[in-house]
KEVEXKOL-262307 format. One line per 8 residues: their letters; for each residue x, y, z of C-alpha. Coordinates in nm, 3 decimals, padded with zeros to 5 digits. Each point is the difference from the previous one (the first is absolute). Layout:
residues N
a = X Y Z | ...
This chain:
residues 575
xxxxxxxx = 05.193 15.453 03.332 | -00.300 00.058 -00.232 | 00.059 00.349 -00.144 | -00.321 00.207 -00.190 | 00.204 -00.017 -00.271 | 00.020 -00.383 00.028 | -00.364 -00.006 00.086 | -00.064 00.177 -00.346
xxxxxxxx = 00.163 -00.207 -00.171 | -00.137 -00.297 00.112 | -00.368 00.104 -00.070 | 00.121 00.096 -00.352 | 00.181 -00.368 -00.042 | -00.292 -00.154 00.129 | -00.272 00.226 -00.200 | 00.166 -00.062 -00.372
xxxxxxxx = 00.053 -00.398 00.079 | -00.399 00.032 00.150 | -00.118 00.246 -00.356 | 00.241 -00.184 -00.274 | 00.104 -00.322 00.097 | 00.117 -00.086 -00.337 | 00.309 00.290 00.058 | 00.328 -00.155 00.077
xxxxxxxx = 00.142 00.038 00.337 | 00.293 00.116 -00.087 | -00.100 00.312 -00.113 | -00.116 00.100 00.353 | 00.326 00.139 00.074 | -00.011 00.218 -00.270 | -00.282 00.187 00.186 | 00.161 00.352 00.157
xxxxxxxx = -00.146 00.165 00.325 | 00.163 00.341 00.024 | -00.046 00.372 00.089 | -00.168 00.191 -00.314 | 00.246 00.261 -00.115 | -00.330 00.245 00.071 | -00.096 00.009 00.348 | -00.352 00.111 -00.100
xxxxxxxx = -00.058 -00.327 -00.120 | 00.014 -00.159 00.284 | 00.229 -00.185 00.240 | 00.106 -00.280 -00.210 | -00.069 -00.110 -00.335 | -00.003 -00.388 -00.183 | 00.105 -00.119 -00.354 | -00.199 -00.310 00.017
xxxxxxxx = -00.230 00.081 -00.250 | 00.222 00.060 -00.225 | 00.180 -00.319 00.045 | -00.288 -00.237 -00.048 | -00.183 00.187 -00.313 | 00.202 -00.143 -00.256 | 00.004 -00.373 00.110 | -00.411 00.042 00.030
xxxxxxxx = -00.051 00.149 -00.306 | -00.181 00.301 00.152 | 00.110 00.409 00.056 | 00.152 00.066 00.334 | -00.275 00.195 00.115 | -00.212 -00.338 -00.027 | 00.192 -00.126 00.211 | 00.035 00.276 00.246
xxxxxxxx = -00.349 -00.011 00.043 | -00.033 -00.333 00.087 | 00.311 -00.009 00.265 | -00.164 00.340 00.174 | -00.328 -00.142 00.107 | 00.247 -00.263 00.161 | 00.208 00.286 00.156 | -00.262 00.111 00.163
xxxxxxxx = -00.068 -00.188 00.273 | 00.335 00.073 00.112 | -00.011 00.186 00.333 | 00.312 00.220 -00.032 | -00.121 00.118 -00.316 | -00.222 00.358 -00.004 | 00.000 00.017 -00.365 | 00.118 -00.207 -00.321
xxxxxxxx = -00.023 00.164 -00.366 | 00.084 -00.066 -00.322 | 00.243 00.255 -00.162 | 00.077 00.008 -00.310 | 00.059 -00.297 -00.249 | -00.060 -00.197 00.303 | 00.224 00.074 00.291 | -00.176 -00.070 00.306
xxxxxxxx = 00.044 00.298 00.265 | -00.064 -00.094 00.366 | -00.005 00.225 00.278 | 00.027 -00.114 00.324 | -00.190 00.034 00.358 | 00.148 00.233 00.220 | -00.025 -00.297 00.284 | 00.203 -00.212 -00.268
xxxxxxxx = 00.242 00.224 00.016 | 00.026 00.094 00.347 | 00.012 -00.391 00.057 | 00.277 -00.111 -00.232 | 00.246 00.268 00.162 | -00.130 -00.151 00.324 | 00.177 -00.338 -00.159 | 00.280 00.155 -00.108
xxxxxxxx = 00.109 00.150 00.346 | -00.053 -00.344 00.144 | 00.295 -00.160 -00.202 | 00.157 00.239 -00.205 | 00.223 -00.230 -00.145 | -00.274 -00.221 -00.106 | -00.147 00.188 -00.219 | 00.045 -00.098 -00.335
xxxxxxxx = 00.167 -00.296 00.089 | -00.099 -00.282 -00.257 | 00.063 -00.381 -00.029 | 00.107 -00.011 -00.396 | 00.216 -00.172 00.092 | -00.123 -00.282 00.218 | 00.182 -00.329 -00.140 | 00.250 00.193 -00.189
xxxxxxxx = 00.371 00.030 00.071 | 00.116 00.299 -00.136 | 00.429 00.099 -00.072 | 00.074 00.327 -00.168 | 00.324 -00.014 -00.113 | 00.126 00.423 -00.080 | 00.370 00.172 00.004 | 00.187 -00.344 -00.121
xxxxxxxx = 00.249 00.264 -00.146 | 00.317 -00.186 -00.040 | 00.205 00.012 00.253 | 00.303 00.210 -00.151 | -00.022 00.311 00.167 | -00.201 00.256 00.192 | -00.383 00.071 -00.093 | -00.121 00.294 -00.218
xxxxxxxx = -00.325 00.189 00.000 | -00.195 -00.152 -00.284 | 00.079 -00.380 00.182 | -00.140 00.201 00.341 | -00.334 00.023 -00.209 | 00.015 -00.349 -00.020 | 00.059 -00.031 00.382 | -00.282 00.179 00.087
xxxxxxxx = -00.255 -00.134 -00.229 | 00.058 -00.359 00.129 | 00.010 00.080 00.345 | -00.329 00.213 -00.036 | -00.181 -00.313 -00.230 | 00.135 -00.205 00.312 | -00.164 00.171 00.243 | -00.332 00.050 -00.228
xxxxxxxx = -00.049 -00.372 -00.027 | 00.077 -00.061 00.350 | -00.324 00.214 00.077 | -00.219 -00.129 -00.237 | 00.104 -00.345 00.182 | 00.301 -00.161 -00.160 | 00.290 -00.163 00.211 | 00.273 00.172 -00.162
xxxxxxxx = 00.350 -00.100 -00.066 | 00.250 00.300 -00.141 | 00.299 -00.127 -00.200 | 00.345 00.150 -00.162 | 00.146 -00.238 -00.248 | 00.347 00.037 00.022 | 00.120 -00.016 -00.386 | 00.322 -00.179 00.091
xxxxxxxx = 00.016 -00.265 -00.256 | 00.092 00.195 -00.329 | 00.287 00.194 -00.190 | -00.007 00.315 00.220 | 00.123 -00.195 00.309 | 00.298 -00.096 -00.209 | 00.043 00.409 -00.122 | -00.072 00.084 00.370
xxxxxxxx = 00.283 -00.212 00.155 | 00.232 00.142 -00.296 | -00.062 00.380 00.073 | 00.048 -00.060 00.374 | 00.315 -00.204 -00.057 | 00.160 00.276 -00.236 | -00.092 00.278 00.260 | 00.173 -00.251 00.286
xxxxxxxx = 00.297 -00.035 -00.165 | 00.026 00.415 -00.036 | -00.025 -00.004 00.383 | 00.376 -00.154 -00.059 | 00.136 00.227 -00.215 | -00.091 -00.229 -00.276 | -00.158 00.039 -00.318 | -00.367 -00.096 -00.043
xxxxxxxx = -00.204 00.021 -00.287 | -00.371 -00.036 -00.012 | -00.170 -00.180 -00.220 | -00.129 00.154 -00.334 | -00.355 -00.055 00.123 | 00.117 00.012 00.363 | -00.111 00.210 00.324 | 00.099 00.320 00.024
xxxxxxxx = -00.114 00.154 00.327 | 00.207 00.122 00.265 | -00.171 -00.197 00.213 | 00.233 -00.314 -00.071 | 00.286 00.153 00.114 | -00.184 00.017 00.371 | -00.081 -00.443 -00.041 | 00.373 -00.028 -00.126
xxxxxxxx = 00.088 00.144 00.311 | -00.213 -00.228 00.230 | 00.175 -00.245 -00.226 | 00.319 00.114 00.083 | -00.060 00.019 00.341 | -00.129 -00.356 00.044 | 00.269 -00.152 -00.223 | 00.291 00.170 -00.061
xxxxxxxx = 00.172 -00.028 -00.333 | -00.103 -00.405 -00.019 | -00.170 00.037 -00.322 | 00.273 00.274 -00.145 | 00.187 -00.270 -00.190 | -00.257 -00.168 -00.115 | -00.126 -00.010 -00.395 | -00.196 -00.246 -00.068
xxxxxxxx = -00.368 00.156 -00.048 | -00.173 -00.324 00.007 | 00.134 -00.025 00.385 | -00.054 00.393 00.076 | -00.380 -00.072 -00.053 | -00.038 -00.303 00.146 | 00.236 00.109 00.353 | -00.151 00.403 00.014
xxxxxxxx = -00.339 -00.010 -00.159 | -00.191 -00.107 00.339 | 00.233 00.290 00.120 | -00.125 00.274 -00.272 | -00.368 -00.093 -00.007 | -00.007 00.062 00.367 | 00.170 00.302 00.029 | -00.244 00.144 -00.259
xxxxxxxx = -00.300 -00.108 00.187 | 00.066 00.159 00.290 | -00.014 00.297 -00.200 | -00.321 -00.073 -00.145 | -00.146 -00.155 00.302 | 00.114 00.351 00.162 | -00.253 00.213 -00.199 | -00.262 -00.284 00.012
xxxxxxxx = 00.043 00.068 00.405 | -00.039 00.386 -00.073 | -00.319 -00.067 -00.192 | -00.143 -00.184 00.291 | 00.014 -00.329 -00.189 | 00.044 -00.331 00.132 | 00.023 -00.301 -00.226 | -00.075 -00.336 00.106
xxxxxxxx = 00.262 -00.184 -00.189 | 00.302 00.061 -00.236 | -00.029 -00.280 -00.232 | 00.344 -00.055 -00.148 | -00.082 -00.097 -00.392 | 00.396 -00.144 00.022 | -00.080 -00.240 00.331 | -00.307 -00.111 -00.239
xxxxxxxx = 00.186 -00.135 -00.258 | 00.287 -00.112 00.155 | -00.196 -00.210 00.308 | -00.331 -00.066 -00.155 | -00.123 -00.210 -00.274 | -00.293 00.297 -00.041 | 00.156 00.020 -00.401 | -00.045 -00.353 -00.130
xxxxxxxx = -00.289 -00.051 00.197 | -00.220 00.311 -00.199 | 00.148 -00.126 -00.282 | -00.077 -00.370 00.036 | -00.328 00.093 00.086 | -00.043 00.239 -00.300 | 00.116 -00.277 -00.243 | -00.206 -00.293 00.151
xxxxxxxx = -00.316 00.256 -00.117 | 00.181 00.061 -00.381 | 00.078 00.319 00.062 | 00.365 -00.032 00.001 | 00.213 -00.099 -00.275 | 00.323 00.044 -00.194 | 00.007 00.212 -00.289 | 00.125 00.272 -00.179
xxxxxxxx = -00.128 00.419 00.030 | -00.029 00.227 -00.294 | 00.288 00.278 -00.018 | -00.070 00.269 00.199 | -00.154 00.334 -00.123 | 00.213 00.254 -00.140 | 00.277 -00.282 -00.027 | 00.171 -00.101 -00.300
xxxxxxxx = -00.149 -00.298 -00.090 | 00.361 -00.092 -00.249 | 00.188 00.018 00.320 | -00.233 -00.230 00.199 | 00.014 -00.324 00.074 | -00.293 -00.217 00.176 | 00.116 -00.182 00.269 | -00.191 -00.292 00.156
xxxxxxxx = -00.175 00.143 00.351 | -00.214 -00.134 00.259 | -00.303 00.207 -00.027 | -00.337 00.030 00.127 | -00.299 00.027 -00.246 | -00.138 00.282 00.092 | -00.186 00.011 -00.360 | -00.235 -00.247 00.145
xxxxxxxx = -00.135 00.291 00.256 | -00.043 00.240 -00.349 | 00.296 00.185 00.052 | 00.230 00.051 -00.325 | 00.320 -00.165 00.130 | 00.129 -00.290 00.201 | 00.244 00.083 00.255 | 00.326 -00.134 00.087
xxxxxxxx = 00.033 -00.165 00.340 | 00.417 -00.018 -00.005 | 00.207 00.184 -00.253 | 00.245 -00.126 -00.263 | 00.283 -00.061 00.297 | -00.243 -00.192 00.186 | -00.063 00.236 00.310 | -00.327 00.098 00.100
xxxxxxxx = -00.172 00.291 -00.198 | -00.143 00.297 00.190 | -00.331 -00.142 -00.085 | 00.105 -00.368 00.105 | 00.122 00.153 00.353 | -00.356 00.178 00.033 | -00.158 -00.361 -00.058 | 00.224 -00.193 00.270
xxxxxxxx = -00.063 00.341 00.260 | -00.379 -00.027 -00.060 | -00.032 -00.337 00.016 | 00.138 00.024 00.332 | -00.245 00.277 00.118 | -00.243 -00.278 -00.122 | 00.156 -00.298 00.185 | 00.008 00.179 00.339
xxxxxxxx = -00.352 00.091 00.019 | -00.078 00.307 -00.220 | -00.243 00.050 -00.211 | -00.063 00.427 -00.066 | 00.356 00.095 -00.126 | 00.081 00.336 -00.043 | 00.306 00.144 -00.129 | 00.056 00.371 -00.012
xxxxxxxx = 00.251 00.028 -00.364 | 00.113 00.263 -00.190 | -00.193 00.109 -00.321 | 00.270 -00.063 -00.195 | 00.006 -00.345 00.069 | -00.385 -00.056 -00.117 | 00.080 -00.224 -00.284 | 00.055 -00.254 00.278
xxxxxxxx = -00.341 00.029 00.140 | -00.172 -00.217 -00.214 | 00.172 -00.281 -00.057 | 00.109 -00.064 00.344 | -00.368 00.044 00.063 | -00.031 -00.267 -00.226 | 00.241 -00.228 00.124 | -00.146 00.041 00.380
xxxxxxxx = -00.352 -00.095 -00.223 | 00.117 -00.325 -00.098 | 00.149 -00.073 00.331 | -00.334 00.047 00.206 | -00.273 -00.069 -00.266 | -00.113 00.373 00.132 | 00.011 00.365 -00.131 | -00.026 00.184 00.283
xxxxxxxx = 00.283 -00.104 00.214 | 00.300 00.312 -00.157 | -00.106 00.361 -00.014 | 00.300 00.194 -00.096 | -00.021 00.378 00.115 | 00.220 00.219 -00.277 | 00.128 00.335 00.124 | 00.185 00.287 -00.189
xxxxxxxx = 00.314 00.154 00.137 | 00.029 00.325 00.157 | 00.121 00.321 -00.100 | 00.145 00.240 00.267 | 00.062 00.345 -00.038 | 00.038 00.297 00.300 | -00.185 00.328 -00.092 | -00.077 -00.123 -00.360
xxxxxxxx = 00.375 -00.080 -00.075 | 00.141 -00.358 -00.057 | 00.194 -00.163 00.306 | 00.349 -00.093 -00.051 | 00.109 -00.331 00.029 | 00.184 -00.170 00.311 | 00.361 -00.017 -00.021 | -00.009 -00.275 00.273
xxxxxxxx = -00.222 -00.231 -00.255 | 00.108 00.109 -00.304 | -00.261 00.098 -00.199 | -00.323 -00.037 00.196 | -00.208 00.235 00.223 | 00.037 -00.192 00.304 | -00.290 -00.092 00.238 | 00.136 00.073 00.327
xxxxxxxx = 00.155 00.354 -00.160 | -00.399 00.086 -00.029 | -00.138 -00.141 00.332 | 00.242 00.159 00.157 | -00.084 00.379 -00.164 | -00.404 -00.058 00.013 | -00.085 -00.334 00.233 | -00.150 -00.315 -00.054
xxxxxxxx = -00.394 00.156 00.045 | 00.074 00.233 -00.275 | 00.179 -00.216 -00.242 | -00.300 -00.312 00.093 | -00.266 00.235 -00.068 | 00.114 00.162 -00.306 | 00.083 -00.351 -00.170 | -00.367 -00.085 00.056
xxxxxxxx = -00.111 00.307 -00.123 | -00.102 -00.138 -00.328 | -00.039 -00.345 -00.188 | 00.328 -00.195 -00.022 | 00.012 -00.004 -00.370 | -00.004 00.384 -00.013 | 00.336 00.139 -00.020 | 00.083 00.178 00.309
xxxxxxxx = 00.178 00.378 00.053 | 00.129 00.027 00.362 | 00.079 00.357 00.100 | 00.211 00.001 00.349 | -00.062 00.368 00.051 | -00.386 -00.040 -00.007 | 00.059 -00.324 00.205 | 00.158 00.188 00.291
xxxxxxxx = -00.270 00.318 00.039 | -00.247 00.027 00.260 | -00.256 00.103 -00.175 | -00.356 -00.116 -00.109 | 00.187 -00.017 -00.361 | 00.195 -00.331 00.126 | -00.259 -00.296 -00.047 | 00.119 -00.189 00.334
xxxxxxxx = -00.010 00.340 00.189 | -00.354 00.062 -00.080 | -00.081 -00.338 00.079 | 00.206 -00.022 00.308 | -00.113 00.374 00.144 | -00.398 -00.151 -00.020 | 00.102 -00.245 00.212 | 00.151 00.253 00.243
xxxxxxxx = -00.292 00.176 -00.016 | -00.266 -00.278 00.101 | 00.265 -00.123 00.240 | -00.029 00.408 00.166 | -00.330 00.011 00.016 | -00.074 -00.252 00.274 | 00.319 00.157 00.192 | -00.228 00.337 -00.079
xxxxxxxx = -00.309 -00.170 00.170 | 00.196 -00.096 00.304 | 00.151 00.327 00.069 | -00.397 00.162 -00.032 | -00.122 -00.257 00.261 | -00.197 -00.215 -00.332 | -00.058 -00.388 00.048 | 00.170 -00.184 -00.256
xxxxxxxx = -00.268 -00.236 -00.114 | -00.045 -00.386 00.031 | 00.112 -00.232 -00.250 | -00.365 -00.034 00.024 | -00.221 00.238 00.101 | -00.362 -00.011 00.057 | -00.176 00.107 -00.314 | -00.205 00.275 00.221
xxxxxxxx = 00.352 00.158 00.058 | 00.097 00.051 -00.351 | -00.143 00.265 -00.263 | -00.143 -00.101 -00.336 | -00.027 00.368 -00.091 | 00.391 00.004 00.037 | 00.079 -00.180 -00.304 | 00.022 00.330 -00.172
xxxxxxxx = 00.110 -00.018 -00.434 | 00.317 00.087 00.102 | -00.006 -00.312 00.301 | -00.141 -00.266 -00.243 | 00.229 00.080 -00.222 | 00.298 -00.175 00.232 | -00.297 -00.239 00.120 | -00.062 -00.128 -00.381
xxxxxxxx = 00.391 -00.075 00.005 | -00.019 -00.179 00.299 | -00.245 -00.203 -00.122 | 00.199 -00.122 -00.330 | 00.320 -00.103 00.189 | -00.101 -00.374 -00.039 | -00.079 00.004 -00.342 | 00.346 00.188 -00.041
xxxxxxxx = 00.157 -00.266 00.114 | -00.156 -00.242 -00.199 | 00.023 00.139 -00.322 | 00.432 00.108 00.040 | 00.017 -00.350 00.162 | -00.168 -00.172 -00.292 | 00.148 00.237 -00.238 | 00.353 -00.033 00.197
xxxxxxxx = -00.007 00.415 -00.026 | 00.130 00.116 00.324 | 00.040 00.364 -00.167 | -00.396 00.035 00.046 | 00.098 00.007 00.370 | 00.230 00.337 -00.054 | -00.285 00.130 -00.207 | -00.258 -00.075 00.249
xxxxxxxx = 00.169 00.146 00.349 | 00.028 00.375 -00.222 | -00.339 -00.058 -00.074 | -00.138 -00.075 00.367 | 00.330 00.324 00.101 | -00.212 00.246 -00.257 | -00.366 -00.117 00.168 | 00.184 00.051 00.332
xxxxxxxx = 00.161 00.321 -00.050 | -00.354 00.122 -00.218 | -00.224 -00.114 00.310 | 00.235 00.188 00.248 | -00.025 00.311 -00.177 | -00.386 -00.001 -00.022 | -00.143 -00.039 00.353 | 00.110 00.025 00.356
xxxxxxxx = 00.027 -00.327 00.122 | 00.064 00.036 00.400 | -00.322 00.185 00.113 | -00.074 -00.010 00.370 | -00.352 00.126 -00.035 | -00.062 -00.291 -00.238 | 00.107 -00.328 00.193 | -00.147 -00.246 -00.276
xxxxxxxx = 00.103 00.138 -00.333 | 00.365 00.053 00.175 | -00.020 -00.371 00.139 | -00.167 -00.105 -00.382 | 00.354 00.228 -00.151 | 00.238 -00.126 00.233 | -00.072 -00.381 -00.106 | 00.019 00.102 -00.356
xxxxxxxx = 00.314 00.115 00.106 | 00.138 -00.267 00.157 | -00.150 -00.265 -00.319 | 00.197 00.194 -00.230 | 00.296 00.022 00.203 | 00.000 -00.325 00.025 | -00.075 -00.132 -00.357 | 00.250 00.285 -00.088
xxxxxxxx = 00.267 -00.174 00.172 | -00.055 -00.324 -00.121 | 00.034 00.113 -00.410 | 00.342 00.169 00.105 | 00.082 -00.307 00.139 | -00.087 -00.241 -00.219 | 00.262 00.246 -00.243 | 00.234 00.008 00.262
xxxxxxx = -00.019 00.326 00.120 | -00.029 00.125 00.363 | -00.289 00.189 00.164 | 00.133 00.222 00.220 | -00.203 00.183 00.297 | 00.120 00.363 -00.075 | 00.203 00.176 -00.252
């Protein structure tokens, strides 16, 4: 599908590499075709000018001139001016218009579809919490941004794998089995003490008693840690994961694989074969690290490490691959698990991670550099945890986790549409304040409300048409049954937002900034909800401009739908 926007684009690609040869190509994408933020200047507006200046040596409005006189021959356009420093305002033929929602009732889901992605396999890896207990609100942020950067990729035309990495190879496995055991051996009438860093949460007492029901008191007698872990840890890391996989179910997520990091180590070579292939480049090496910062350096003492020289990719510290007992460091396990990703065919990897865990961006980017020869194989997506209050007041922690605001507490109070849309609401890396009360109303306050209630209220208009005796128009009428005049300010404004979907998509795909999507379905809700309250749109005396409104209102319904999906919210008929 060819969309104006498309169209546009490629007679602005094609004018620059005709006008200035001697510009990079690269710098195409950086050219923006969007909806001016005035609607008196026009229908859309371009940047390109102001891209290109500076690499020619000339002002923007140089520039601007040259690219119009190329512009114009382009029969959609009715007008293209320079505004400004040397913005580029274009406004559109009625026809154009009338056409291009004409292409998007013909395949709705179409439009905006992209191919990005064409030779690319794509994994987004997002939750990975360990698996030591239920899920709590900030890691449902996590949850939804993946999902939602999974689904925007898959439009813009990547095959796209989702994946949880099941953290099942470290410490916490060990503390997990421990906690469980002490709260088994209660069951009995027995004393059972947690461990000083242990877990807490009531919710081990209900996995002790599945425990207890599948084995009786075999394990009461026993002592021996080293065998606890080793006989129950398959045991406890399950047990958990059916609680998280339960609130990943209520989220409407479905991953394609839980990669066990513990089945990794223990049945692959995945380890020594990153490594071997790290050293065989000189980038791995034995050595000895600096003392930590803030540590007393009388107290410490260097101890020979394999590490990887991340120096050599400017960053101010090599990094230790296994630690002074010889086990795999965090960062070592992140170079076996992404050199698998690599070895079974990816090569976009996303991982949805915690802010506070940022300081392992860059060297593991490094690392995944040094594997691949390439740069732009790991985009890490950082997010900041969530705050939730009810009526302005702090929540109180679950008893059941311990000391968490559980996930499935809050789905449960608002639903999964309300929780999805509000975690999109904003960037990722912008703290987030969750209110339940405001979540819950049913009100044109509640961001997914408003959004939701425009989609009622295209979806009522054609049942409105039916009941008055109206056709519903063609997925592609005849131009002579359609109304130019129609395309009232208050119309084009929802037309000019059709229009952008595909460049949308391309820019949060490229920019892997699914929030845009959140921000751009309240956008098309306010032009709805504006454009309903200005005009009459079902007018029997007027058979044209209601035809010409009724397929506006069946584009936007459509395109409206497909943002709330790609978040992960539903479109519902009424409300």
């Amino acid at each position: 599908m060819m969309t104006l926007f498309a169209t546009l684009t490629a007679q602005l690609h094609h004018a620059v590499q005709q006008l200035f040869p001697q510009v990079e190509k690269n710098l195409l994408q950086a050219i923006a075709l969007e909806a001016p933020r005035d609607a008196t200047h026009g229908d859309l507006a371009t940047n390109a000018a102001m891209v290109f200046a500076k690499p020619l040596g000339t002002s923007p409005r140089a520039v601007a001139e040259q690219l119009l006189a190329a512009l114009a021959q382009q029969p959609a356009l009715a007008k293209a001016e320079i505004a400004g420093p040397g913005f580029i305002n274009l406004t559109l033929q009625p026809a154009a218009v009338l056409a291009e929602l004409g292409q998007i009732r013909a395949d709705p889901a179409a439009y905006g579809r992209l191919a990005l992605g064409a030779g690319r396999q794509a994994m987004v890896e997002f939750v990975s919490i360990n698996p030591t207990g239920p899920i709590h609100v900030g890691h449902g942020r996590n949850a939804v941004f993946g999902e939602a950067i999974a689904r925007l990729l898959h439009k813009a035309g990547y095959p796209v794998h989702r994946e949880y990495l099941v953290n099942d190879a470290g410490n916490q496995i060990r503390v997990l089995v421990l906690s469980l055991y002490a709260r088994y051996r209660e069951l009995f009438g027995e004393s059972g003490e947690i461990p000083a860093d242990g877990y807490g949460g009531e919710y081990l007492i209900e996995i002790a008693k599945q425990l207890q029901a599948r084995d009786g008191a075999k394990w009461l007698a026993l002592r021996d840690e080293d065998t606890l872990v080793a006989e129950l840890r398959e045991f406890a890391v399950n047990a958990c994961l059916e609680l998280i996989k339960a609130d990943i179910t209520t989220l409407g997520i479905a991953f394609d694989r839980y990669f066990s990091e513990h089945a990794m180590h223990t049945q692959t070579q995945r380890m020594a074969e990153a490594v071997g292939l790290l050293r065989a480049k000189g980038l791995v090496y034995e050595g000895t690290l600096p003392p930590p910062k803030g540590k007393d350096i009388a107290n410490y003492t260097p101890v020979e490490l394999t590490l990887f020289k991340a120096t050599a990719f400017g960053l101010p510290e090599d990094q230790a691959i296994y630690n002074r007992r010889g086990a795999p460091t965090y960062f070592g396990q992140d170079i076996a698990y992404h050199y698998d990703k690599l070895q079974r065919g990816f090569d976009l990897l996303v991982t949805v991670i915690g802010i506070d865990q940022a300081g392992a961006f860059k060297p593991l980017a490094k690392a995944i550099e040094a594997l691949t020869g390439r740069a732009d194989i790991y985009h890490p997506v950082a997010y900041e945890m969530v705050k939730v209050l009810r009526h302005g007041e702090p929540v109180k922690l679950s008893k059941r986790a311990g000391n968490i605001v559980l996930l499935s507490d809050v789905l449960a109070e608002v639903g999964a549409d309300s929780f999805r849309f509000a975690m999109l609401g904003v960037k990722p890396t912008t703290p987030l304040v969750f209110d339940l009360a405001k979540a819950v109303e049913k009100n044109m306050e509640n961001p997914v409300f408003y959004a939701q209630y425009a989609h009622a209220r295209l979806a009522s208009v054609a049942r409105q048409a039916m009941q008055l005796g109206l056709p519903l128009p063609p997925t592609q009428p005849a131009f002579g049954d359609l109304d130019p005049a129609a395309l009232t300010p208050a119309a084009l404004a929802v037309a000019r937002l059709l229009l952008i979907y595909p460049a949308l998509i391309e820019q949060a795909a490229r920019a892997l900034e699914p929030h845009r999507l959140a921000t751009y379905a309240t956008q098309l809700a306010t032009a709805v909800h504006g454009w309903y309250a200005a005009e009459k749109w079902l007018d029997e005396a007027a058979p044209a401009a209601t035809t010409t409104r009724l397929q506006l209102a069946a584009a936007a319904k459509a395109i409206l739908a497909d943002s709330l999906g790609l978040c992960g919210v539903s479109a519902p008929e009424s409300m």
